[in-house]
C-alpha positions as CSV (number, residue, x, y, z in Angstrom):
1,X,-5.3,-6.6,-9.2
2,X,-7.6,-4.6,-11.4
3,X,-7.6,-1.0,-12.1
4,X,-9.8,1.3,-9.5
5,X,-11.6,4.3,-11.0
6,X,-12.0,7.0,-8.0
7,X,-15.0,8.2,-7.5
8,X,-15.1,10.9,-5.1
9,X,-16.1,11.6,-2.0
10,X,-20.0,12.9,-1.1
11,X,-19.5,16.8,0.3
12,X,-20.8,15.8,3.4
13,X,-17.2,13.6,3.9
14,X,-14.9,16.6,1.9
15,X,-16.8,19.2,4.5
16,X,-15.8,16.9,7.4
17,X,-12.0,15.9,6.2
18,X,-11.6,19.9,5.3
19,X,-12.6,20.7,9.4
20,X,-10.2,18.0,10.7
21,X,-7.5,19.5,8.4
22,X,-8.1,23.4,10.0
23,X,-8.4,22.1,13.1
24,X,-5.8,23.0,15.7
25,X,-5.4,19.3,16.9
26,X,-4.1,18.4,13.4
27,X,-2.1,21.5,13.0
28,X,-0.3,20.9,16.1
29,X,0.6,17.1,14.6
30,X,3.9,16.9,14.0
31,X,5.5,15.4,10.6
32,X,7.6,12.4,12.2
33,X,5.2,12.0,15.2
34,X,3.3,8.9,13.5
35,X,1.0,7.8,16.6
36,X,-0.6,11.2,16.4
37,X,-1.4,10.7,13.2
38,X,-2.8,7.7,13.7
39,X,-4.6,8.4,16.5
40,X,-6.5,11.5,14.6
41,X,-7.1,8.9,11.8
42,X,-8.7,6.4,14.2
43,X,-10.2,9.0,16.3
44,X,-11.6,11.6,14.2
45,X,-11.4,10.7,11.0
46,X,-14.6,9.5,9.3
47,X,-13.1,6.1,8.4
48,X,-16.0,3.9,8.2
49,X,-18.1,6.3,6.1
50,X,-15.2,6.9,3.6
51,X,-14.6,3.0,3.9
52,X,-18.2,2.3,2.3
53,X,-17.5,4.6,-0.2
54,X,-13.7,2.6,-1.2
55,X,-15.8,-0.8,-1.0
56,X,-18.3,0.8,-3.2
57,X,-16.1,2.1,-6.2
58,X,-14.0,-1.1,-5.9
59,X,-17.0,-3.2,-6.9
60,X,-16.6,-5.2,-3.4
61,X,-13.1,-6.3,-3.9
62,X,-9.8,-6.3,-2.4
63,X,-7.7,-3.7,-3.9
64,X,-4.8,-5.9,-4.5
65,X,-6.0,-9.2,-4.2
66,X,-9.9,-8.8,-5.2
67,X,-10.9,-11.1,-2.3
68,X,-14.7,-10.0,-1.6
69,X,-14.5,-7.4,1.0
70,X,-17.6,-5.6,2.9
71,X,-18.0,-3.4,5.6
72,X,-16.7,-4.8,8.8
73,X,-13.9,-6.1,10.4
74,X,-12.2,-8.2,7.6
75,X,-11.8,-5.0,5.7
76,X,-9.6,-1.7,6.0
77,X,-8.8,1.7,4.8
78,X,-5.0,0.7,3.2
79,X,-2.9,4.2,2.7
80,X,-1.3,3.9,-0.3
81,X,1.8,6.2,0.3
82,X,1.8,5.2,4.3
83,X,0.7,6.8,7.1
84,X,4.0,7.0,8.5
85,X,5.5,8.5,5.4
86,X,3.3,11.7,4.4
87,X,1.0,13.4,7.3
88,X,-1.0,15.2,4.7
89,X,-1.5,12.1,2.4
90,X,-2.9,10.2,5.7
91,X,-6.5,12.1,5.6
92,X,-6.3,12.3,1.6
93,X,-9.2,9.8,0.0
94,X,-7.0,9.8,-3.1
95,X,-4.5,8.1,-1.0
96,X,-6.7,5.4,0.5
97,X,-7.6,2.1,-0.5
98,X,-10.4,-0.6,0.6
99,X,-8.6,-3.9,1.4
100,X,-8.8,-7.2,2.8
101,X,-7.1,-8.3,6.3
102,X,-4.9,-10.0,4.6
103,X,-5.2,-13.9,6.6
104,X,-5.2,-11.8,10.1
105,X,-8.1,-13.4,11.3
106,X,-7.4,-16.8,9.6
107,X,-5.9,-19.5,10.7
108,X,-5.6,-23.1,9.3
109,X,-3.5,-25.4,7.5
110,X,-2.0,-23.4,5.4
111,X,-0.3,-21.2,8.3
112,X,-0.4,-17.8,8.9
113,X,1.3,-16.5,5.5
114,X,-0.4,-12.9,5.4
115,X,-0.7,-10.5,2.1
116,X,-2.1,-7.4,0.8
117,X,-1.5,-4.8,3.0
118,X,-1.2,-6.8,6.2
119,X,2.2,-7.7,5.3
120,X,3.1,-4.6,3.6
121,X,2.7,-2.7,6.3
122,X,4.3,0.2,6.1
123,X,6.9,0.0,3.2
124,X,6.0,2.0,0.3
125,X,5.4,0.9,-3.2
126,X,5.1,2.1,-6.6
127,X,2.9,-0.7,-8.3
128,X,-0.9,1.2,-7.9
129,X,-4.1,-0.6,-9.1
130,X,-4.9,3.5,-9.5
131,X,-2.1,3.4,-12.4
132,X,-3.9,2.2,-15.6
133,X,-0.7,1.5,-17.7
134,X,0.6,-0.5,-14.8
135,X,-2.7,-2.5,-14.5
136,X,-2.5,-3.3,-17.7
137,X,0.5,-5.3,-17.6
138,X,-1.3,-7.8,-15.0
139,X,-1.2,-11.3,-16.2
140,X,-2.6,-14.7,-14.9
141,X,-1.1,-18.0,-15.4
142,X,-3.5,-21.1,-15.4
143,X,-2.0,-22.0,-11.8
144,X,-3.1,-18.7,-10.7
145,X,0.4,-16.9,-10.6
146,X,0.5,-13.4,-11.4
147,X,2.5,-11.5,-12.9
148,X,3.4,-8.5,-15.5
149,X,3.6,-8.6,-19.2
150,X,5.8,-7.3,-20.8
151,X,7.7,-7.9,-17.8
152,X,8.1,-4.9,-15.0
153,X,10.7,-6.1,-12.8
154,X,9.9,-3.8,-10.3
155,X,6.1,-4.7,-10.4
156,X,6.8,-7.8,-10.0
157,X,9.2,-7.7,-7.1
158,X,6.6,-5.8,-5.1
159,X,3.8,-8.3,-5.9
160,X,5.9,-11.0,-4.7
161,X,7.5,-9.9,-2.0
162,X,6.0,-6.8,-0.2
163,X,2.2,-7.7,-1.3
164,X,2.9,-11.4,-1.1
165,X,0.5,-11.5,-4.0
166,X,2.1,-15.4,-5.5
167,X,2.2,-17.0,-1.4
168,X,6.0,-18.5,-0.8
169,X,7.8,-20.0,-3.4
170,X,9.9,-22.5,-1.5
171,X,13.6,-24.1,-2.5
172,X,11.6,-27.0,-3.7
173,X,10.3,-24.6,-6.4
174,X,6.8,-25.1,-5.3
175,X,4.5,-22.7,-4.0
176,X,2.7,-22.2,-0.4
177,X,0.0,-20.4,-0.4
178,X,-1.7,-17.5,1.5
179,X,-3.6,-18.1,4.2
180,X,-6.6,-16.8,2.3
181,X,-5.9,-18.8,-0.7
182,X,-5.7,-16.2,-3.1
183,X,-3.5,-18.2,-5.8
184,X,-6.0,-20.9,-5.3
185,X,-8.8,-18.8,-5.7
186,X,-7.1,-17.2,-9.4
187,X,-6.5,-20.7,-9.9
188,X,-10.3,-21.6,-9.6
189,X,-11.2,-18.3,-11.3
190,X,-9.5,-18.9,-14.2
191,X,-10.9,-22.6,-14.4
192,X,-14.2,-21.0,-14.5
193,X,-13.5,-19.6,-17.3
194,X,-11.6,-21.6,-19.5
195,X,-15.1,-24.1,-18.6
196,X,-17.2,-21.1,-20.3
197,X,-15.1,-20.9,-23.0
198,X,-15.6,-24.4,-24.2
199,X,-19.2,-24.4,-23.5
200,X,-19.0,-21.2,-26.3
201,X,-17.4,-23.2,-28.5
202,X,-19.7,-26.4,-28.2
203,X,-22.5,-24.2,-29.0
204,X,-21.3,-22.6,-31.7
205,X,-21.1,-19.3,-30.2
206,X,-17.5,-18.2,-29.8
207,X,-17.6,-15.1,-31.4
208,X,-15.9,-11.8,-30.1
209,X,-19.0,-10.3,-29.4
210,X,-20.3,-13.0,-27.6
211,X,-16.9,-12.8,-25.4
212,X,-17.6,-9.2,-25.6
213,X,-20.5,-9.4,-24.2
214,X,-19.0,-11.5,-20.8
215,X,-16.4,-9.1,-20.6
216,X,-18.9,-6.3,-20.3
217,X,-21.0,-8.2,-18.1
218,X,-17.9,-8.9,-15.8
219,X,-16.9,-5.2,-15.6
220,X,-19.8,-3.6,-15.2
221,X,-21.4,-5.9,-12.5
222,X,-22.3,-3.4,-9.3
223,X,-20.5,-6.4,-7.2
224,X,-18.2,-8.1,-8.9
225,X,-16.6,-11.8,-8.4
226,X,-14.1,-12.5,-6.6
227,X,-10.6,-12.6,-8.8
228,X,-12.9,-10.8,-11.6
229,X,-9.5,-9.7,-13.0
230,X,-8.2,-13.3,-13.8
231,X,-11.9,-13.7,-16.0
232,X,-11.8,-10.3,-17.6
233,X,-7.7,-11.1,-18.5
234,X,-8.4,-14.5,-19.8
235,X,-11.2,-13.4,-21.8
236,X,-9.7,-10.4,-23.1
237,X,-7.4,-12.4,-24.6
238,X,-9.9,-14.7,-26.1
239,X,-11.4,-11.5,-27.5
240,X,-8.2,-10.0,-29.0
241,X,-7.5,-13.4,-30.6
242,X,-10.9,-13.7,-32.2
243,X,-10.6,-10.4,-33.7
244,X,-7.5,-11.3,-35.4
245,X,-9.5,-14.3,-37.1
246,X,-12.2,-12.3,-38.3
247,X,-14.4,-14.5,-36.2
């Protein structure tokens, strides 16, 4: 997870949301009556448009698990605070996010263990790539587990068990993964770059600003990589530990 910046919406979406909101069809919604709610958000709501817009502030990553996501059918509008839960939150942009399908669509022989949203479904949670001091407890291990520090029991329990962020931990005390591989792909991520950190130091260039320099180059990409936030925590680190030596 890394932390999303909202951008807003053009005032050609606000205009359109602001109509579906006065209309009579949505006034006559009730609270509890979630298919009409859906169906309004399915049907009239300008979902793909607001989509782009998600993908596009999210550098093309997967809210929770920064999988690359684009505009079609392996991606979709995630509602934060569920659909279910809040009628008025379910047509509010600062209540949506852009995320993967979560191994929907995938099958292979890692089974069907789905994640992000697709096996959240409709519980709610409180750990939001939206709250900065949150996203700045995220933390990698080389094997690709994440997890918070200083530890946020409460983060963690969500990312484990509702976002299935860290696959299945079995009895064994090993780990099955997702069917998309995410904790392989953190795994590879942050091979990557331990790989570029020794290449700095062969060439006599580890500096902070020369890991300063990747950092920037990692966050301010217009797409960024996949599992970006494993890099930019790894190096981050690199960084803070270079200051300390004056290097």
């Amino acid at each position: 997870m890394i932390l999303i910046e909202k951008e807003g919406l053009p005032d050609g979406l606000n205009r359109r949301i602001v109509e579906i909101r006065k209309s009579d069809k949505w006034k006559n919604v009730k609270e509890d009556n979630t298919d009409a709610i859906r169906q309004v958000f399915d049907d009239d709501f300008p979902k793909n448009d607001v989509k782009a817009v998600l993908i596009r502030e999210q550098k093309g990553l997967c809210a929770y698990c920064m999988r690359r996501i684009r505009t079609d059918s392996h991606s979709r509008v995630e509602h934060f605070v569920p659909l279910s839960r809040d009628k008025e939150r379910a047509l509010d942009y600062n209540n949506m996010l852009g995320v993967c399908d979560g191994g929907e669509k995938v099958m292979g022989q890692q089974g069907h263990i789905l994640c992000c949203d697709a096996h959240k479904r409709e519980s709610e949670i409180k750990t939001s790539p939206l709250n900065k001091n949150q996203m700045d407890k995220i933390a990698y291990k080389p094997d690709g587990t994440i997890y918070t520090n200083p530890k946020d029991i409460e983060m963690e329990k969500e990312m484990n068990e509702t976002l299935l962020l860290n696959g299945i931990r079995k009895a064994d005390g090993s780990c099955r993964d997702t069917s998309t591989e995410i904790l392989k792909g953190r795994r590879d991520a942050y091979d990557r770059a331990r790989l570029m950190m020794k290449k700095l130091d062969r060439s006599g260039k580890c500096t902070s600003a020369s890991v300063k320099r990747i950092i920037d180059n990692l966050y301010n990409c217009e797409e960024r990589e996949e599992y970006v936030g494993v890099k930019l925590y790894y190096f981050n680190k690199k960084y803070r530990e270079l200051v300390r030596r004056s290097l």
